[in-house]
C-alpha positions as CSV (number, residue, x, y, z in Angstrom):
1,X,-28.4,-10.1,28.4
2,X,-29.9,-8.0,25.8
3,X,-26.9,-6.2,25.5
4,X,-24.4,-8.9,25.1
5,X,-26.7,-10.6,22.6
6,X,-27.4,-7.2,20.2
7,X,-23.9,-7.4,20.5
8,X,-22.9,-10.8,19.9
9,X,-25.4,-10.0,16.9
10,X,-22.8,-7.2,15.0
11,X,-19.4,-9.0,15.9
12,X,-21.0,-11.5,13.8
13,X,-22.3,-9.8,11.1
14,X,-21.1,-10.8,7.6
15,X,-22.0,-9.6,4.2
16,X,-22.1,-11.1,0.9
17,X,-22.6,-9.6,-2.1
18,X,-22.9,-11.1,-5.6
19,X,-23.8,-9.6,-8.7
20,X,-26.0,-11.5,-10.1
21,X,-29.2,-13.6,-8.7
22,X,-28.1,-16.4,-10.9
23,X,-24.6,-16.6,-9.0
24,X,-26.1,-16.4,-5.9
25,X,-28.7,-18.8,-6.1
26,X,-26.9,-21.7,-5.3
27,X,-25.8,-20.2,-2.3
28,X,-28.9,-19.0,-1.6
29,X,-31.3,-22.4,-2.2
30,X,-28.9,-23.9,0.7
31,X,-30.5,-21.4,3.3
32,X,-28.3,-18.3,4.6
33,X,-26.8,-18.8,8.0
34,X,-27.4,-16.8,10.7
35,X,-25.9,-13.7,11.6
36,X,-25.4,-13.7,7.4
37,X,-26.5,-11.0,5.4
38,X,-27.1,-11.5,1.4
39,X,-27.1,-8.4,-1.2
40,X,-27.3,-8.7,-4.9
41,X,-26.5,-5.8,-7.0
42,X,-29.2,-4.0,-9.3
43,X,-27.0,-4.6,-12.2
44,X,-23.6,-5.4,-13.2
45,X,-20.6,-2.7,-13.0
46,X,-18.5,-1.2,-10.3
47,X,-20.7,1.2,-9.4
48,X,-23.6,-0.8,-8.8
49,X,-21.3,-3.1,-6.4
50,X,-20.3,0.0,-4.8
51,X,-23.9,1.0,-4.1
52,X,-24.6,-2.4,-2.5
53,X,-21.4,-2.7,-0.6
54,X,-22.5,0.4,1.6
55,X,-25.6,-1.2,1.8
56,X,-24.3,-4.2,4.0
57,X,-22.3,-1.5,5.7
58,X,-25.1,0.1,7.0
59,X,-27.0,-2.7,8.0
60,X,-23.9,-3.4,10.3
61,X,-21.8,-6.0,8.6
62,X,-18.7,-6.2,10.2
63,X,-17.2,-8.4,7.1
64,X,-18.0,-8.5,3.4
65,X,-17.3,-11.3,1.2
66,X,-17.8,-10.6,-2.8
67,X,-18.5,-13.9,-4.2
68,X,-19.2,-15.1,-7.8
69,X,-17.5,-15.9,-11.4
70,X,-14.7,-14.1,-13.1
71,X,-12.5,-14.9,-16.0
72,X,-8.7,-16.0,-16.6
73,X,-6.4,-13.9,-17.5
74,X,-3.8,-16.8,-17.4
75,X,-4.4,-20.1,-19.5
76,X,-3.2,-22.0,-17.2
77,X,-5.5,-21.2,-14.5
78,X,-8.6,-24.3,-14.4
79,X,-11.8,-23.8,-15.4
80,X,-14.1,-24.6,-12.2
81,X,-12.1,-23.6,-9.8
82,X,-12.5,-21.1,-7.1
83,X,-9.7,-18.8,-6.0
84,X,-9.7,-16.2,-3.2
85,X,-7.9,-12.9,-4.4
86,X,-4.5,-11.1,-2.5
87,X,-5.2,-8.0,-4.4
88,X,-7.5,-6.1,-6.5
89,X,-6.5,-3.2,-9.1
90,X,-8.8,-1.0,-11.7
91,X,-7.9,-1.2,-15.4
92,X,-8.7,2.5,-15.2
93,X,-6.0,3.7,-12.5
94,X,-3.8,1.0,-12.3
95,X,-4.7,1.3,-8.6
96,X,-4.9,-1.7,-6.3
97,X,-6.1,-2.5,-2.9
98,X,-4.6,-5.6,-0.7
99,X,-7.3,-7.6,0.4
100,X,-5.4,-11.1,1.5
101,X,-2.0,-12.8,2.2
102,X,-1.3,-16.5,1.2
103,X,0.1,-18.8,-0.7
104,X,-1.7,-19.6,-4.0
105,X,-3.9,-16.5,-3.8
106,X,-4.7,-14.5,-7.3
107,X,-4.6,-10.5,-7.9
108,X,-7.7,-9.6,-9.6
109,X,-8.9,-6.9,-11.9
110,X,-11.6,-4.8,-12.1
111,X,-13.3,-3.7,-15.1
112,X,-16.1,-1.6,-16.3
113,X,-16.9,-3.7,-19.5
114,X,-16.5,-7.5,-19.7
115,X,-13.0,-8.5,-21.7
116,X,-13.4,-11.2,-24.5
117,X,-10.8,-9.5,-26.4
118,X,-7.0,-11.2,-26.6
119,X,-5.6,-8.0,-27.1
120,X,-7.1,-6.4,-23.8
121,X,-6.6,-9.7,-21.8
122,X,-3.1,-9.9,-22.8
123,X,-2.4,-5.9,-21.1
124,X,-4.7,-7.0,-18.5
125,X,-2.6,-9.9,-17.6
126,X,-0.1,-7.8,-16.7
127,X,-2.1,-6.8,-13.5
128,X,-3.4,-10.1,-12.5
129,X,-4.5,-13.6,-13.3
130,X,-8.6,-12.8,-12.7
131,X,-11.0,-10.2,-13.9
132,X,-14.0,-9.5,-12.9
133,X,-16.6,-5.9,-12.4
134,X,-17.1,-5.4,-9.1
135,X,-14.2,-6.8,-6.9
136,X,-12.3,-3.0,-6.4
137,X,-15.3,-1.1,-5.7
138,X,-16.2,-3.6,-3.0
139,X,-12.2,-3.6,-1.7
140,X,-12.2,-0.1,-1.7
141,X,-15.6,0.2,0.4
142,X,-14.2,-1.9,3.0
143,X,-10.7,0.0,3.2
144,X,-13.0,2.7,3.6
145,X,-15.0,1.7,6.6
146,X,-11.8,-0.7,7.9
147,X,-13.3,-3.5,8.1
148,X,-12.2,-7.3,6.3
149,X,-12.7,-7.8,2.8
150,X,-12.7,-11.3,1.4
151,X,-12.8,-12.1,-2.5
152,X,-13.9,-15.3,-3.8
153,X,-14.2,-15.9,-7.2
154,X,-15.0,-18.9,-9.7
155,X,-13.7,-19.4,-13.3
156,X,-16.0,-19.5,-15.9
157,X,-14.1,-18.3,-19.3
158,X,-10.8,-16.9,-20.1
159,X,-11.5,-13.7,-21.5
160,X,-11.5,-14.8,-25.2
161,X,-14.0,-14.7,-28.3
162,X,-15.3,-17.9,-26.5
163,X,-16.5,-15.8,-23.5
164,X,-19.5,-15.3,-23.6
165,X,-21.2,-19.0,-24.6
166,X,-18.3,-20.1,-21.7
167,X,-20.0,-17.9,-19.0
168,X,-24.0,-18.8,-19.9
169,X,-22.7,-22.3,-20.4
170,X,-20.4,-22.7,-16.9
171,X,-22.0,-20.3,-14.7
172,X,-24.4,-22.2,-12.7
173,X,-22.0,-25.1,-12.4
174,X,-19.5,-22.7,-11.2
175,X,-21.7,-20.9,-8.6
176,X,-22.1,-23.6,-7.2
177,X,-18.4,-24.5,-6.2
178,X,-18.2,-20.8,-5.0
179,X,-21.4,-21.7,-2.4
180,X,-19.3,-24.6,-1.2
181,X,-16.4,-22.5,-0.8
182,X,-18.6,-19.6,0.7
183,X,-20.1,-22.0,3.7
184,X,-16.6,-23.1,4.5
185,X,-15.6,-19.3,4.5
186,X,-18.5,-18.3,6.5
187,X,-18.2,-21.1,9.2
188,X,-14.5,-20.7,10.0
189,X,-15.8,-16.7,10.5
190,X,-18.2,-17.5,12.6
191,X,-16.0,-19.7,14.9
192,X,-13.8,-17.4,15.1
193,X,-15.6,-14.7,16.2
194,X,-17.2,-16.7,18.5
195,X,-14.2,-17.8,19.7
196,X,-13.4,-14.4,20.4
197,X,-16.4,-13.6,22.7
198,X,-16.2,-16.7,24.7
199,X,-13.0,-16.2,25.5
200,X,-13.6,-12.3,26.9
201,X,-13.8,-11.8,30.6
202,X,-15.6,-8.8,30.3
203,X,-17.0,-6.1,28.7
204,X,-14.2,-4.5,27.9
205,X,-12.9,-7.5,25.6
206,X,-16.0,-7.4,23.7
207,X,-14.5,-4.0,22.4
208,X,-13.7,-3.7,18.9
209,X,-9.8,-2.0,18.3
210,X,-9.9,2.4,18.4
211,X,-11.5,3.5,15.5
212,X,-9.2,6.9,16.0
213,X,-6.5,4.7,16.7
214,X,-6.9,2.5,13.4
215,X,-7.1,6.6,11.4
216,X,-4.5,7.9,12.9
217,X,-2.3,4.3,12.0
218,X,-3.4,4.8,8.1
219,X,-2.9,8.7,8.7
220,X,0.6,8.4,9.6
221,X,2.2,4.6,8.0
222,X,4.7,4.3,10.4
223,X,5.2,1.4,8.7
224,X,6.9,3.4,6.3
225,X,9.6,4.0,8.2
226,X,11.4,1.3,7.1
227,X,12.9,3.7,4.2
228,X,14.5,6.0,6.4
229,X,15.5,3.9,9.3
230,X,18.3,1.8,7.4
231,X,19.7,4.7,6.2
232,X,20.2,6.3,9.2
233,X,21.7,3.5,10.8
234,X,24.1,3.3,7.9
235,X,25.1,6.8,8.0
236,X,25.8,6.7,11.9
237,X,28.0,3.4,11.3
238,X,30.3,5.6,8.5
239,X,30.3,8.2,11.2
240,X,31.3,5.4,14.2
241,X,33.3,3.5,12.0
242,X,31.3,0.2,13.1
243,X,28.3,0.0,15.4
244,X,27.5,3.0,17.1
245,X,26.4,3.4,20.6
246,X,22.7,1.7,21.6
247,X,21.7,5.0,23.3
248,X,22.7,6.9,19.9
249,X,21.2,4.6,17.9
250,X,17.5,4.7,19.7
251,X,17.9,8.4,19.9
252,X,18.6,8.7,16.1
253,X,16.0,6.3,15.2
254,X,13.4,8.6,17.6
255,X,14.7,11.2,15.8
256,X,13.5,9.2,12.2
257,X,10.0,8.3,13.5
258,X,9.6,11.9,14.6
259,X,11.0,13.5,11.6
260,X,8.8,11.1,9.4
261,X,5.1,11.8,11.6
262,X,5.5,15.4,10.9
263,X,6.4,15.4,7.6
264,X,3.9,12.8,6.9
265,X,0.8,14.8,8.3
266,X,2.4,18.1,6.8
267,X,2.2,16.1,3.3
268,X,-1.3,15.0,4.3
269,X,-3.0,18.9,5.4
270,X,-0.9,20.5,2.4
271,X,-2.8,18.1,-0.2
272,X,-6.5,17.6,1.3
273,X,-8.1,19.0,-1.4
274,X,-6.2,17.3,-4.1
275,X,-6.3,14.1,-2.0
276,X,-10.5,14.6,-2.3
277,X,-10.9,14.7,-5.9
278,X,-8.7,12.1,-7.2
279,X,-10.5,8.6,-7.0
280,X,-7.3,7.2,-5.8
281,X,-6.7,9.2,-2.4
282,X,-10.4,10.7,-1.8
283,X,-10.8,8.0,1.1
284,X,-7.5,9.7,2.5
285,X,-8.1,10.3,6.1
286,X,-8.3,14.5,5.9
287,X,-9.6,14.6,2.5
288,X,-12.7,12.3,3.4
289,X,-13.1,14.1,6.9
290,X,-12.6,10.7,9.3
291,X,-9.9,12.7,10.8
292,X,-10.0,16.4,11.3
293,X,-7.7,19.5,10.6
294,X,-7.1,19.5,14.4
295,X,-6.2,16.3,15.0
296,X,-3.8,16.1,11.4
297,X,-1.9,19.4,13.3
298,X,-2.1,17.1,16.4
299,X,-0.3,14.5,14.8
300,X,2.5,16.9,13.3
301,X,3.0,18.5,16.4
302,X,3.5,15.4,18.3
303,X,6.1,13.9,15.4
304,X,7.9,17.7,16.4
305,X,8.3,17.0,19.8
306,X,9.7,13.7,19.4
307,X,12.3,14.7,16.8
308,X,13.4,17.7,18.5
309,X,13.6,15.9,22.2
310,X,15.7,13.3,20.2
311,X,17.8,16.1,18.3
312,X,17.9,17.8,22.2
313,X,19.8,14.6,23.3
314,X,22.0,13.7,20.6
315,X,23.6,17.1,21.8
316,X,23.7,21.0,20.6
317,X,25.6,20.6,17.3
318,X,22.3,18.2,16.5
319,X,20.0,19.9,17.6
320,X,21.3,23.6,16.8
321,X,21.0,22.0,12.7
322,X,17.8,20.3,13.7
323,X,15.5,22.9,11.5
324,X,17.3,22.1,8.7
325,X,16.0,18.8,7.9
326,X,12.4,19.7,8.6
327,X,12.3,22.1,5.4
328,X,12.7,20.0,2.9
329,X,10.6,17.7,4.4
330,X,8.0,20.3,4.9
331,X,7.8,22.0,1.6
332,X,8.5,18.9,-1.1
333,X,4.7,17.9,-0.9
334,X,3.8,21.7,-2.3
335,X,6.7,21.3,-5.3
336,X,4.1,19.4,-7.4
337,X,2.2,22.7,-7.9
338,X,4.9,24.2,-9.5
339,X,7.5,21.5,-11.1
340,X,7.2,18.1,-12.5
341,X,10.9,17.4,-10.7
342,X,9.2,17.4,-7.2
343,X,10.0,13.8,-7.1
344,X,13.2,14.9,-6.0
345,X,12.0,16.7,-3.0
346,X,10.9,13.7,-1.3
347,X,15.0,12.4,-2.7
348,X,16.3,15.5,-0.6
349,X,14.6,14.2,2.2
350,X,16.1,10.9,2.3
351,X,19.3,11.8,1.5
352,X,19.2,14.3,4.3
353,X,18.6,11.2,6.4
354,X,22.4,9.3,6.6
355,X,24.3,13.1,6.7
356,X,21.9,13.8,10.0
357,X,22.7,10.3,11.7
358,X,26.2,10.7,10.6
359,X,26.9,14.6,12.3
360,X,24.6,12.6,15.4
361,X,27.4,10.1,15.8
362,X,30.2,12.8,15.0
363,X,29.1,15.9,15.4
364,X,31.4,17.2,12.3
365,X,30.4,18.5,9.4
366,X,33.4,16.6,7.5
367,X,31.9,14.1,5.3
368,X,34.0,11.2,3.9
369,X,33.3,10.1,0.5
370,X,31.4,7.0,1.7
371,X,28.5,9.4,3.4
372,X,28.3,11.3,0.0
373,X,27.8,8.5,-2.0
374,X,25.5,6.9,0.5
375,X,23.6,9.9,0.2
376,X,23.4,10.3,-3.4
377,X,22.1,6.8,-3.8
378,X,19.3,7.7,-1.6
379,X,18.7,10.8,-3.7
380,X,18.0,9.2,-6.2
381,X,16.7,5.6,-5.4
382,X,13.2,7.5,-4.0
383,X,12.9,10.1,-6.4
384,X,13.7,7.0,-9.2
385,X,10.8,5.3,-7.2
386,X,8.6,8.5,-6.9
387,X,8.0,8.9,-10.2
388,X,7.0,5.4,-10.8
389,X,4.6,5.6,-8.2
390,X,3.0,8.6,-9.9
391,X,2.2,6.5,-13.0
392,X,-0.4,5.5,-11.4
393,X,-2.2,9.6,-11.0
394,X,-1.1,10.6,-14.8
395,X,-5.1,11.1,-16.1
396,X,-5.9,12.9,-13.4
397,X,-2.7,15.2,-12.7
398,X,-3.0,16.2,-16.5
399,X,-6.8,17.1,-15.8
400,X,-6.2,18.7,-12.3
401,X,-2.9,20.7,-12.9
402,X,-0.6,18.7,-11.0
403,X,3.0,18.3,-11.9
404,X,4.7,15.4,-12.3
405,X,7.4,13.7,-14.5
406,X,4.5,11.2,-15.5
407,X,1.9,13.7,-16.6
408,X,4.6,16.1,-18.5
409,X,6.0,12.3,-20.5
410,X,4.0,9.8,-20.6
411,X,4.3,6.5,-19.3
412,X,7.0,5.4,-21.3
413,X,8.9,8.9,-21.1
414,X,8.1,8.7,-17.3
415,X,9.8,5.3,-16.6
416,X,13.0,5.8,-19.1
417,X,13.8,9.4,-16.7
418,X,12.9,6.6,-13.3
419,X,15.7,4.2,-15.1
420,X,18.1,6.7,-15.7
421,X,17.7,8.2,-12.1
422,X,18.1,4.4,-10.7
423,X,21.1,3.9,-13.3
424,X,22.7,6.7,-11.4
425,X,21.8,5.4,-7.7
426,X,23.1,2.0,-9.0
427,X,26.0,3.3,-10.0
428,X,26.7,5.3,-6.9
429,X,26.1,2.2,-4.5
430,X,28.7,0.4,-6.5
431,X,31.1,3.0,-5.6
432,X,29.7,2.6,-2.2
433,X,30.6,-1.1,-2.3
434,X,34.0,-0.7,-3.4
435,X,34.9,1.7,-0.9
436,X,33.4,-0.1,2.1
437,X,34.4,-3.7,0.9
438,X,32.8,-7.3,1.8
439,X,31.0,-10.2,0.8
440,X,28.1,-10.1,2.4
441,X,28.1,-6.4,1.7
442,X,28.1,-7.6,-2.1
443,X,25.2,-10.0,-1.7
444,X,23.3,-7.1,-0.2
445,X,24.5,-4.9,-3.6
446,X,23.2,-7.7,-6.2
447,X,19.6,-7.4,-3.8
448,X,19.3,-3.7,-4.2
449,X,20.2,-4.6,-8.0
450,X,17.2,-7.0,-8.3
451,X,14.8,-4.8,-6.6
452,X,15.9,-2.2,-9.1
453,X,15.2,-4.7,-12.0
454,X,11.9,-5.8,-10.6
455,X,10.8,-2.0,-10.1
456,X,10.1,-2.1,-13.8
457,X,8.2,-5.5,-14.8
458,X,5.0,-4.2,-16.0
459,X,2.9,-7.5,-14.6
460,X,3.5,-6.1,-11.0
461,X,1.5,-3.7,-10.1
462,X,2.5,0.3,-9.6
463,X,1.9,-0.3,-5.7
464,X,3.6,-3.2,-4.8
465,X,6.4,-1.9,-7.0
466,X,6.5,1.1,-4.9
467,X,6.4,-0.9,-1.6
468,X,7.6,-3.4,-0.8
469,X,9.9,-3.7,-3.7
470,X,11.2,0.1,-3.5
471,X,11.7,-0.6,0.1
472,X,14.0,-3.7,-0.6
473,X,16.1,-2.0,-3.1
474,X,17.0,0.5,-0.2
475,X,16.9,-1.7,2.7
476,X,19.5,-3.8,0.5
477,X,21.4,-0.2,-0.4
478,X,21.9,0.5,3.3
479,X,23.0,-2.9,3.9
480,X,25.8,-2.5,2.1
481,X,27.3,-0.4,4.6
482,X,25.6,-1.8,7.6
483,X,27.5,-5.5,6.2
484,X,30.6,-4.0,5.5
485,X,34.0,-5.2,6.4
């Protein structure tokens, strides 16, 4: 009984941090629940909310909540109400963190010093609709640890010369609405979890999911598959002619998970100790030590063995030109040490990805011109992609040596060579499309042609822009043939 309830006692844990004692007072003077745990910061800043984040970590909160006031960064946003947050970037590093899914949710921004400036709102709008000084740190504590994050913030001012009598003048008023919302919050966690341990019928269900588990998912982003699987598929249906066998197509997508694990980890041990100093990736599985040099190897050699038992069955022409894919995917993660054009490694490795699938289905090395341009949009949809994504490192690739197209440009410079490599993958999957043929193949062209578009509207941010969106704009690409006819 002891056991189950010291238990019951940290499944229920929940943090909440504000940053200031006047935003959590109202909260406060309506008594904490139990199995609730209350920090306030020392002092405003991200720092600060960093330092009391771990805090409710180590006192074993299984869920944090950041609660208080923010301002507008959209005018049309009301004054008084109380918003939970999807996303949270930094002004610094344009980087963001996902912290909820649902409708009406806001992204929020983080800032170090508090914005009453049009000028400053106006670029920060282009992130988000909120902004507040503590929101990231306490996202990116939580991604750290894996466990929920939940922002809630209140509307006080919107970010203008009126912002600061707005705050002192709305801020208690304001709190309060956040407590209501925070007690509505905290009840539905509680029943949940509580839900959760009455329904267990033993010990074993009281068990949280595998940590290593969990590390090894974040390690590896199988998710991320999705950019290689479509292609493959389309290659093997030039090389079939229509829909390929199920047994070639399972072996072939094997083959993709496989190839993608190992080169994956291989990206991950090659750059540990850039991954550790750049605020962005430090919380990277190798470079923050939650998984270890043995267990990163582990994971590549286990990718291996799938691709090459997939190779091994697709038959000895496949698997006799099996190393060849592996090199590029391999060595591309080392080509920002010496180029800013290693955004085209990771494009080799894509493009490799319908030529492979194709000789699976065919075992020829004849390819038609629909495989070539099929490849060459794949070149140079990711490597269009890539560089976008590395806006987001420029500062510190410029302080740390690394190459990029970003750091050697600019921003601006940066996305005009993305749009002319994307001009160029447009251009080829039109060619793709009028060689294949097809309606619903040419709905699946003007997709890929909005994803393109929406790759460069500054108010999303750099992540999302590199995936999902990037994602859709090849999805769409390989749909093209995959719809065909």
């Amino acid at each position: 009984m002891l056991f189950l309830d010291s238990l019951q006692k940290k499944v229920h844990m929940i943090g909440i941090l504000f940053a200031t004692q006047m935003e959590a007072q109202p909260f406060l003077d309506r008594g904490v629940p139990e199995g609730v745990v209350v920090e306030i910061s020392e002092e405003m800043g991200l720092e600060a909310a960093r330092i009391a984040s771990e805090k409710l970590v180590e006192q074993g909160c299984t869920t944090i909540i950041n609660a208080g006031v923010c301002g507008a960064l959209n005018n049309r946003l009301e004054r008084g109400a109380v918003y939970r947050v999807s996303m949270v970037s930094i002004e610094a590093l344009k980087a963001a963190v996902n912290v909820g899914v649902g409708i009406g949710l806001k992204r929020l921004v983080s800032v170090e010093e508090p914005v009453f400036e049009p000028a400053r709102k106006k670029e920060l709008s282009k992130y988000g609709e909120l902004v507040d000084m503590e929101g990231y740190a306490v996202a990116r504590v939580c991604e750290a640890h894996e466990i929920p994050c939940i922002l809630i913030k209140g509307v006080t001012d919107f970010g203008d010369g009126n912002g600061k009598e707005d705050i002192q003048k709305h801020i208690t008023p304001v709190s309060e609405t956040v407590a209501d919302a925070l007690f509505q919050i905290v009840d539905g966690a509680s029943s949940s979890a509580a839900d959760e341990l009455d329904g267990g019928s033993g010990a074993t269900e009281l068990e949280a999911p595998s940590t290593l588990w969990k590390k090894l998912h974040s390690f590896t982003k199988v998710e991320h598959t999705v950019f290689s699987l479509p292609l493959l598929f389309a290659g093997a249906w030039i090389g079939a002619g229509g829909m390929p066998s199920v047994k070639a197509l399972l072996l072939i997508a094997l083959a993709g998970v496989g190839a993608r694990t190992f080169g994956m980890a291989v990206n991950r041990i090659f750059d540990r100790d850039i991954d550790a100093e750049n605020p962005r990736t430090k919380n990277r599985e190798l470079a923050s030590g939650t998984l270890s040099m043995a267990q990163g190897v582990g994971v590549a050699a286990v990718g291996l063995v799938l691709y090459f038992l997939a190779c091994w069955f697709l038959g000895p022409v496949v698997f006799k030109l099996s190393l060849f894919p592996l090199i590029p995917l391999a060595v591309y993660s080392l080509l920002k040490r010496f180029t800013p054009l290693c955004h085209y490694g990771i494009g080799v490795c894509l493009a490799v990805a319908p030529i492979g699938a194709f000789i699976a289905v065919t075992n020829s090395l004849s390819f038609p011109p629909a495989l070539i341009l099929l490849a060459a949009f794949a070149f140079f949809w990711i490597s269009g992609f890539d560089i976008i994504y590395a806006l987001m490192d420029i500062e510190f690739d410029r302080a740390n040596g690394v190459r990029s197209v970003p750091a050697a440009l600019g921003p601006r410079g940066a996305q005009l060579v993305a749009a002319f490599t994307h001009m160029i993958s447009f251009a080829a999957l039109v060619l793709l499309w009028m060689t294949v043929g097809g309606t619903a193949s040419f709905i699946a062209l003007l997709v890929s042609a909005g994803a393109f578009g929406a790759g460069y509207v500054q108010s999303i941010p750099v992540p999302v822009r590199f995936f999902p969106i990037s994602a859709i704009a090849g999805i769409a690409g390989a749909c093209v043939v995959l719809l065909a006819g």
